[in-house]
mmJSON file of the N, C-alpha and C atoms, coordinates in Angstrom:
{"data_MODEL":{"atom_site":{
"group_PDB":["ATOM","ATOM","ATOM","ATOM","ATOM","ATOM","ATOM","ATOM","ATOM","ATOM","ATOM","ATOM","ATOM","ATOM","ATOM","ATOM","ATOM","ATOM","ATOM","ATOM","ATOM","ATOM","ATOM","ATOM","ATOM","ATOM","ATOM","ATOM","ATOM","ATOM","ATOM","ATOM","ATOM","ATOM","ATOM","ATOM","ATOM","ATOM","ATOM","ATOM","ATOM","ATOM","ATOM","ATOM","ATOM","ATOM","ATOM","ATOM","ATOM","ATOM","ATOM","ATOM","ATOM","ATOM","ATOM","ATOM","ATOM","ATOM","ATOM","ATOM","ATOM","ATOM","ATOM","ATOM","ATOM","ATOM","ATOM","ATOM","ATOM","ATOM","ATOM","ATOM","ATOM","ATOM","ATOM","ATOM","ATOM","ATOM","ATOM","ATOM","ATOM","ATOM","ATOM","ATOM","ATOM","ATOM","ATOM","ATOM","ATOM","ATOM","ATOM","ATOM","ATOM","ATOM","ATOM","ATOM","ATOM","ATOM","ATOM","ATOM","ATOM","ATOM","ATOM","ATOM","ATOM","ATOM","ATOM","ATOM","ATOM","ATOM","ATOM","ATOM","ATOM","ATOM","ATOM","ATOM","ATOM","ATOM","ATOM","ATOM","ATOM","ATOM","ATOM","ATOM","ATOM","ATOM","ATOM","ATOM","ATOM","ATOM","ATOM","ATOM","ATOM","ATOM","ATOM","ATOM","ATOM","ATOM","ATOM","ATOM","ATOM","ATOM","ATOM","ATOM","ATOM","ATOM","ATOM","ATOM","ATOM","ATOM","ATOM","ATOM","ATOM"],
"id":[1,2,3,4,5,6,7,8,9,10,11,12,13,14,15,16,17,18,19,20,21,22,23,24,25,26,27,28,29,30,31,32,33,34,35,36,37,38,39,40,41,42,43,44,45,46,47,48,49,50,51,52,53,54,55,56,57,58,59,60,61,62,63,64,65,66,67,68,69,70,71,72,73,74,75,76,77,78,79,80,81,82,83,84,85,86,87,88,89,90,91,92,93,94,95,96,97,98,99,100,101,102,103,104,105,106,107,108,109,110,111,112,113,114,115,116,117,118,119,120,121,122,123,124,125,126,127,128,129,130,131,132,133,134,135,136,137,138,139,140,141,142,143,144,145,146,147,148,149,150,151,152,153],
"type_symbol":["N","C","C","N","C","C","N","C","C","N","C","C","N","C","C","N","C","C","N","C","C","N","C","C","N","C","C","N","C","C","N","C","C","N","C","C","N","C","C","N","C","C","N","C","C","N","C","C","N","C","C","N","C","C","N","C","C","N","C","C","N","C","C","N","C","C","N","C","C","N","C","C","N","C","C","N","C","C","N","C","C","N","C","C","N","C","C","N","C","C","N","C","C","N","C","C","N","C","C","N","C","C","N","C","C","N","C","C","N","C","C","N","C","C","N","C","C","N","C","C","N","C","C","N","C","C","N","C","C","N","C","C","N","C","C","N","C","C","N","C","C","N","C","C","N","C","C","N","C","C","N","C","C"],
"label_atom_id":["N","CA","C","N","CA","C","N","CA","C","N","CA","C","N","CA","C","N","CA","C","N","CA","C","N","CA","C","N","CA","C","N","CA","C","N","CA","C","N","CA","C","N","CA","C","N","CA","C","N","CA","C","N","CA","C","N","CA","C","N","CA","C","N","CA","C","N","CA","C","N","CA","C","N","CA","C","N","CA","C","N","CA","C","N","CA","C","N","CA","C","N","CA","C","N","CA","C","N","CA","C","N","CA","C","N","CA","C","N","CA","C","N","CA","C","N","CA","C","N","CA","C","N","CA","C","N","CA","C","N","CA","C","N","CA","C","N","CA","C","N","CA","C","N","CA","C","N","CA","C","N","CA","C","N","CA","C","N","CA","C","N","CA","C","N","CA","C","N","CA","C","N","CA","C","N","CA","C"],
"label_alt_id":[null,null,null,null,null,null,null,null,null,null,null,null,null,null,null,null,null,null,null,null,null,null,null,null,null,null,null,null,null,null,null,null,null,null,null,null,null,null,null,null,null,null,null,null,null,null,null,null,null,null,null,null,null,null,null,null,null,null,null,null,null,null,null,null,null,null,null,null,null,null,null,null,null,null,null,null,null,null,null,null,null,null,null,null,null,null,null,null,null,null,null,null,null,null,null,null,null,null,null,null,null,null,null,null,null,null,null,null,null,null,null,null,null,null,null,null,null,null,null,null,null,null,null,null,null,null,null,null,null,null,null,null,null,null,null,null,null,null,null,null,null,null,null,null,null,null,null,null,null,null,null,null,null],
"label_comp_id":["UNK","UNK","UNK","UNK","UNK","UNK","UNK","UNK","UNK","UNK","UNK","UNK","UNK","UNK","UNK","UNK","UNK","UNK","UNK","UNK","UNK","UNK","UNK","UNK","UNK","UNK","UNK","UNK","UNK","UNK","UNK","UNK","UNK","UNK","UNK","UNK","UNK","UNK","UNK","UNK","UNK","UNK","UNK","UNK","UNK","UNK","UNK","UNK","UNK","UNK","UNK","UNK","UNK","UNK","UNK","UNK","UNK","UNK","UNK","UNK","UNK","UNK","UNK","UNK","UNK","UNK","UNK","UNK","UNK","UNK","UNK","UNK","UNK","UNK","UNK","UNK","UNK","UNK","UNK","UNK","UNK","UNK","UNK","UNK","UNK","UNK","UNK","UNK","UNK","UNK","UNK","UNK","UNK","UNK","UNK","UNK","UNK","UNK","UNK","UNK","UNK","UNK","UNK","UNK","UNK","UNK","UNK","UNK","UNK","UNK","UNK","UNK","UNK","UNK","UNK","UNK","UNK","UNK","UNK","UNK","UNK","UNK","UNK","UNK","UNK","UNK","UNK","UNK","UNK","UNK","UNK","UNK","UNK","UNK","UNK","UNK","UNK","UNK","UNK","UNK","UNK","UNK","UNK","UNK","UNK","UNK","UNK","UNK","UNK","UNK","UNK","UNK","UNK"],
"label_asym_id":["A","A","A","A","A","A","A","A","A","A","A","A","A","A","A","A","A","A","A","A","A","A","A","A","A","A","A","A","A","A","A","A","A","A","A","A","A","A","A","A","A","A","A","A","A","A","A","A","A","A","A","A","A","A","A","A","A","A","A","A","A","A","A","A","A","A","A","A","A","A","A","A","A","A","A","A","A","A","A","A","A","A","A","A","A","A","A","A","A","A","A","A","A","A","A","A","A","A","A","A","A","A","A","A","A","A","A","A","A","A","A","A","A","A","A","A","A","A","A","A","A","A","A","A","A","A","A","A","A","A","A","A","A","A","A","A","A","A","A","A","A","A","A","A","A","A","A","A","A","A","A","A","A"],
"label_entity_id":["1","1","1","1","1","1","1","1","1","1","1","1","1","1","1","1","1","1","1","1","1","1","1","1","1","1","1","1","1","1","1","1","1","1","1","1","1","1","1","1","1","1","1","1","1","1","1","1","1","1","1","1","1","1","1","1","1","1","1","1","1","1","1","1","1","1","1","1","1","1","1","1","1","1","1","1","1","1","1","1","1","1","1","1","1","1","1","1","1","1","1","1","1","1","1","1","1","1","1","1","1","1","1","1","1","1","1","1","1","1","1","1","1","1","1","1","1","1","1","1","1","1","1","1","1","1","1","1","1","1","1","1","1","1","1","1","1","1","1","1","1","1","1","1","1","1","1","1","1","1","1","1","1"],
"label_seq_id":[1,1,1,2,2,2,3,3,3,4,4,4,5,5,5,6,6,6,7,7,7,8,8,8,9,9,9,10,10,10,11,11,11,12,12,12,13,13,13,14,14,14,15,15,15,16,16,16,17,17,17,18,18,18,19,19,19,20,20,20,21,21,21,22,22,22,23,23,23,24,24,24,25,25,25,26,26,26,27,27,27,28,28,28,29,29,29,30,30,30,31,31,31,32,32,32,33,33,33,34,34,34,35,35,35,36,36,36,37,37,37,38,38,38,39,39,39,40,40,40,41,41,41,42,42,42,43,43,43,44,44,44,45,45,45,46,46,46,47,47,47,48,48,48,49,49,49,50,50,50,51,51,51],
"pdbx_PDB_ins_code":[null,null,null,null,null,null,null,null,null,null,null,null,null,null,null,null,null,null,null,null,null,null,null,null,null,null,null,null,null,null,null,null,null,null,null,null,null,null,null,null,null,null,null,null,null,null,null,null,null,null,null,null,null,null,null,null,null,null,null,null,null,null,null,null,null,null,null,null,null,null,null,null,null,null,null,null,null,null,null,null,null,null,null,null,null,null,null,null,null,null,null,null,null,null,null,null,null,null,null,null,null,null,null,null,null,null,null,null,null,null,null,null,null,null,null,null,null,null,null,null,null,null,null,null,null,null,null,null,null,null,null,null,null,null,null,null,null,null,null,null,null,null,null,null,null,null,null,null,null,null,null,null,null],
"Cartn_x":[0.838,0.0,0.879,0.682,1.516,0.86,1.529,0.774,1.378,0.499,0.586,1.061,1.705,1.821,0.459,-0.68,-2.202,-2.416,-2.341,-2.98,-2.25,-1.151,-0.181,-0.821,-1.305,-1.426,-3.04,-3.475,-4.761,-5.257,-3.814,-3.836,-3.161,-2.622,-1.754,-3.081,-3.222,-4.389,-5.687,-6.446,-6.741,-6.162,-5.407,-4.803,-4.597,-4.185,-4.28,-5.454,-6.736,-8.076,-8.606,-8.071,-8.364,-7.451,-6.207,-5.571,-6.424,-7.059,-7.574,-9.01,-9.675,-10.613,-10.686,-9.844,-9.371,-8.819,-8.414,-7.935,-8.583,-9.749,-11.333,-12.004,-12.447,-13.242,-12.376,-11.114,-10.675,-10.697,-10.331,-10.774,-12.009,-12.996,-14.475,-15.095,-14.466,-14.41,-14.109,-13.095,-12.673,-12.897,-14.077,-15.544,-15.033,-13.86,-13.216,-12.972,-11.877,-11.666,-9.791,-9.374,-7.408,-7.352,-7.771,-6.855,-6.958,-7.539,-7.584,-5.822,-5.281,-4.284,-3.118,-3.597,-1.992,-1.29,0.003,0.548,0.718,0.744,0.188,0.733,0.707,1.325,1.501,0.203,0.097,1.237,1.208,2.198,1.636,2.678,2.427,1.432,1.419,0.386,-1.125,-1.044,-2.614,-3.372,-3.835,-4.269,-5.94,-6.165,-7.956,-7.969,-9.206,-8.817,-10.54,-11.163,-11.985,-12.754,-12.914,-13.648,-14.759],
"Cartn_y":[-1.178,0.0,1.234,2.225,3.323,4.515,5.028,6.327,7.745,8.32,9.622,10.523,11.799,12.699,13.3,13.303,13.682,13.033,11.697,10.647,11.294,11.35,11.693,13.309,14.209,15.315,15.194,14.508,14.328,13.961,12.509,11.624,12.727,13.413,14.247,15.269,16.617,16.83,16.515,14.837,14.608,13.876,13.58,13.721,15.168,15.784,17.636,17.549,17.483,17.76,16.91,15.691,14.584,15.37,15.656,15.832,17.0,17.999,19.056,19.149,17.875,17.366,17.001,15.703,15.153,16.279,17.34,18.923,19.175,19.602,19.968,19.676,18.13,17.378,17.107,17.426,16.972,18.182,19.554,20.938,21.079,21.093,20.682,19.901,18.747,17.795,18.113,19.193,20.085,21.221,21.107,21.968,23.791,23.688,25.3,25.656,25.043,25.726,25.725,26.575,26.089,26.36,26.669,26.134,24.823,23.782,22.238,21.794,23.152,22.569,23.573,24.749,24.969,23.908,23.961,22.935,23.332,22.697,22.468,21.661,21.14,20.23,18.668,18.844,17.456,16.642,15.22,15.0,15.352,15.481,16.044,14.476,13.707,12.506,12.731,13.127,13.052,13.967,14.236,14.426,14.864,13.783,13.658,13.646,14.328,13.783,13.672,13.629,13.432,13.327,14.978,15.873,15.265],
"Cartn_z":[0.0,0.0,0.0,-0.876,-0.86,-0.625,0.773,1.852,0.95,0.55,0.314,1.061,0.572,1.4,1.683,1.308,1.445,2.706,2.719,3.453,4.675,4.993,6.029,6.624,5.797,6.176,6.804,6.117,6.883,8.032,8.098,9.379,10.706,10.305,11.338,11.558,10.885,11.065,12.158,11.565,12.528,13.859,14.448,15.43,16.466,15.465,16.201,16.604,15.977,16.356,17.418,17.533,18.434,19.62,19.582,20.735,21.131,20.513,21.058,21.977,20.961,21.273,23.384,23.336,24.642,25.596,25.094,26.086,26.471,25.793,25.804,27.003,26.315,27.666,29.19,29.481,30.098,30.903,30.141,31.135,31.607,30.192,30.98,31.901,32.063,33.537,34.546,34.535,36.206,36.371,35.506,35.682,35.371,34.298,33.61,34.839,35.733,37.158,36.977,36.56,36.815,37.534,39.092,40.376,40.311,39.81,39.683,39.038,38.377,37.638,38.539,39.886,40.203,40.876,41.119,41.847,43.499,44.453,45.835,46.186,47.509,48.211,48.527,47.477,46.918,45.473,45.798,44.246,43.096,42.081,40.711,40.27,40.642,40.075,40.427,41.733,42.014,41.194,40.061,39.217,39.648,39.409,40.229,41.425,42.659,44.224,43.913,45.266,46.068,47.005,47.07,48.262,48.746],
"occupancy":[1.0,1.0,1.0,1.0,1.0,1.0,1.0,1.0,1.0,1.0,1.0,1.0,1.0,1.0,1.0,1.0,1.0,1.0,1.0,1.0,1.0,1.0,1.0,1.0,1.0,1.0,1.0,1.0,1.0,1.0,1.0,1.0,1.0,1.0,1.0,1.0,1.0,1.0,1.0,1.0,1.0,1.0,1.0,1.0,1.0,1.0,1.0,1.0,1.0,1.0,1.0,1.0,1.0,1.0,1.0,1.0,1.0,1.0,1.0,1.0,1.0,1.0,1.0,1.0,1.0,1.0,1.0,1.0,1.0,1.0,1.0,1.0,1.0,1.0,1.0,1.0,1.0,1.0,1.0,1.0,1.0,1.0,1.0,1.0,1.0,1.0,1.0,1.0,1.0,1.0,1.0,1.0,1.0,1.0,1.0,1.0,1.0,1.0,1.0,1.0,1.0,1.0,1.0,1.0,1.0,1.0,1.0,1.0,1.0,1.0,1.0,1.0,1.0,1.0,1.0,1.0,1.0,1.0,1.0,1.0,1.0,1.0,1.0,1.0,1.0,1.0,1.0,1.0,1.0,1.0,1.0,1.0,1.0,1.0,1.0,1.0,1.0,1.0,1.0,1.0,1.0,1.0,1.0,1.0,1.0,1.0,1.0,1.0,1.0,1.0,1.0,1.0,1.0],
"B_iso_or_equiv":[0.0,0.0,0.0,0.0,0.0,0.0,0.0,0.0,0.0,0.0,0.0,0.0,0.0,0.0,0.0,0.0,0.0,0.0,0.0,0.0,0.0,0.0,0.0,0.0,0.0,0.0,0.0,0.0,0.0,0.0,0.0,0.0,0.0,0.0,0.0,0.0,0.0,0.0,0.0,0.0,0.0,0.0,0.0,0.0,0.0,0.0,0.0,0.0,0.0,0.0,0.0,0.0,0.0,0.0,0.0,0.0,0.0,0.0,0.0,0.0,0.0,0.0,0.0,0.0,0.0,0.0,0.0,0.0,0.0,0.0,0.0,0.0,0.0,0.0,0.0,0.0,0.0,0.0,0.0,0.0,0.0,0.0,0.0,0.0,0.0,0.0,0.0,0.0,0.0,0.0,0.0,0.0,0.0,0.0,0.0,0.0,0.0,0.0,0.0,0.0,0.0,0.0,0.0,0.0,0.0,0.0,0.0,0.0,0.0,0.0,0.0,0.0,0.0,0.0,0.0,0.0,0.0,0.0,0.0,0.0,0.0,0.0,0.0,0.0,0.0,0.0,0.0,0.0,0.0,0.0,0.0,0.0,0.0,0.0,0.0,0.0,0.0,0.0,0.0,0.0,0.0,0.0,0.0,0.0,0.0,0.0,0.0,0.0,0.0,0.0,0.0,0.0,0.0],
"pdbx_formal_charge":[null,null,null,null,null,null,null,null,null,null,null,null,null,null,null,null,null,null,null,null,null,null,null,null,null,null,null,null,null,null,null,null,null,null,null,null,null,null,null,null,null,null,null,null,null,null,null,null,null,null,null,null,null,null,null,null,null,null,null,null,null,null,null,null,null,null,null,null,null,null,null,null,null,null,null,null,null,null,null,null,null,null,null,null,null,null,null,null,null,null,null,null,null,null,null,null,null,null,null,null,null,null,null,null,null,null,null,null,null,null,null,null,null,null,null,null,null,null,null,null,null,null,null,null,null,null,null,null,null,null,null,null,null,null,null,null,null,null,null,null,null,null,null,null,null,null,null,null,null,null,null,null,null],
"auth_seq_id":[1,1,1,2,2,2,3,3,3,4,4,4,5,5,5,6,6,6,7,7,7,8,8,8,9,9,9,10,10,10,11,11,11,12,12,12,13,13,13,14,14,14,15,15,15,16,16,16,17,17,17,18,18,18,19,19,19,20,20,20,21,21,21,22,22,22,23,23,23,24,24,24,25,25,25,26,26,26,27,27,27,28,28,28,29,29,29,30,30,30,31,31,31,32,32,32,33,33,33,34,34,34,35,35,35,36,36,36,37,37,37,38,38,38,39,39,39,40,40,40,41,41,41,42,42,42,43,43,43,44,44,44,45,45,45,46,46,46,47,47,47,48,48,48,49,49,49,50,50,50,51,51,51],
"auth_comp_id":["UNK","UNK","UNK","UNK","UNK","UNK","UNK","UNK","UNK","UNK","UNK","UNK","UNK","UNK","UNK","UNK","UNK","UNK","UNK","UNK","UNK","UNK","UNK","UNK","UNK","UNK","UNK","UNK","UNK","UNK","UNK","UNK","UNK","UNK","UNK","UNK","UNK","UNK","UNK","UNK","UNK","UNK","UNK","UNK","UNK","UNK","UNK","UNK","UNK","UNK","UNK","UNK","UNK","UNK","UNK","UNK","UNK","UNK","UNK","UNK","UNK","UNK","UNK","UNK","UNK","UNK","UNK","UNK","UNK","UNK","UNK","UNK","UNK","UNK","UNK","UNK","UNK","UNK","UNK","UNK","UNK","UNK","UNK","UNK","UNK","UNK","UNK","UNK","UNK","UNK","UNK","UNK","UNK","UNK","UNK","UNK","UNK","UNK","UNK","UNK","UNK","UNK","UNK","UNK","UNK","UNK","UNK","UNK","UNK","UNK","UNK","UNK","UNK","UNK","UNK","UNK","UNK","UNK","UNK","UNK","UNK","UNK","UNK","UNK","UNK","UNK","UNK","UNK","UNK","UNK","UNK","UNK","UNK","UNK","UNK","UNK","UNK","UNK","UNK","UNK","UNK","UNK","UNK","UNK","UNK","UNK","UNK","UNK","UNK","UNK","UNK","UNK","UNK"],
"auth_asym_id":["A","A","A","A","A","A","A","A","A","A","A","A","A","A","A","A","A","A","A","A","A","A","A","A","A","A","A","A","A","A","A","A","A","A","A","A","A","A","A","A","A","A","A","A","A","A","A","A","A","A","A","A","A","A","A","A","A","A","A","A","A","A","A","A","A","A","A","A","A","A","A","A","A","A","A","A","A","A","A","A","A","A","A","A","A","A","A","A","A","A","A","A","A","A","A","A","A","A","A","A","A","A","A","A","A","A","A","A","A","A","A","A","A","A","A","A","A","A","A","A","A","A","A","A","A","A","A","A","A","A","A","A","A","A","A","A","A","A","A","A","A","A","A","A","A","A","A","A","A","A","A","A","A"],
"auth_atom_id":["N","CA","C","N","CA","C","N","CA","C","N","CA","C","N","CA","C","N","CA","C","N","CA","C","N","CA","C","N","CA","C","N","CA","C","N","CA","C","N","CA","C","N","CA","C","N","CA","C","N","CA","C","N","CA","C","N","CA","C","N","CA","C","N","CA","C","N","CA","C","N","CA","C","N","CA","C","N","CA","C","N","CA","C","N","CA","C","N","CA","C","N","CA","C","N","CA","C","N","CA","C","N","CA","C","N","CA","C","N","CA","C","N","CA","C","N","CA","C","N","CA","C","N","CA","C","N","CA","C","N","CA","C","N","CA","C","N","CA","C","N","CA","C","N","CA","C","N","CA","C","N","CA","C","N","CA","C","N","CA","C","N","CA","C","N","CA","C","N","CA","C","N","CA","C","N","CA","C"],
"pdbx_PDB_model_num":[1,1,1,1,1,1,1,1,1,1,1,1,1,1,1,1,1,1,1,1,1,1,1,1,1,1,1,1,1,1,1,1,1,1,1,1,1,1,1,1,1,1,1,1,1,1,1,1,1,1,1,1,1,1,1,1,1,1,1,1,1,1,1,1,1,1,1,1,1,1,1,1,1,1,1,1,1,1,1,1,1,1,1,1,1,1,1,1,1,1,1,1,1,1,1,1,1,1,1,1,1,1,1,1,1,1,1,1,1,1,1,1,1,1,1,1,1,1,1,1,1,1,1,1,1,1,1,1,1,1,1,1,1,1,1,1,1,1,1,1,1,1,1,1,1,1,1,1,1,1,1,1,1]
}}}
């Protein structure tokens, strides 16, 4: 099978839109709040908690 430079620009493309996509829902999940994202005294892993 021989990949185009089309095919390639498309596939990249959507990927950008997918990665932007997943940014998206993932800010909208911590409800458009960035103190969810300053850093604190907690580890850089705990990501999610549970008030």
């Amino acid at each position: 099978m021989k990949i185009g430079k089309k095919f390639v620009v498309k596939l990249s493309l959507a990927f950008i839109i997918l990665g932007i996509t997943f940014s998206f829902l993932g800010f909208a999940s911590s409800g458009f709040d960035t103190d969810n994202y300053k850093t604190n005294q907690n580890n850089w892993y705990r990501v999610v908690r549970f008030d």
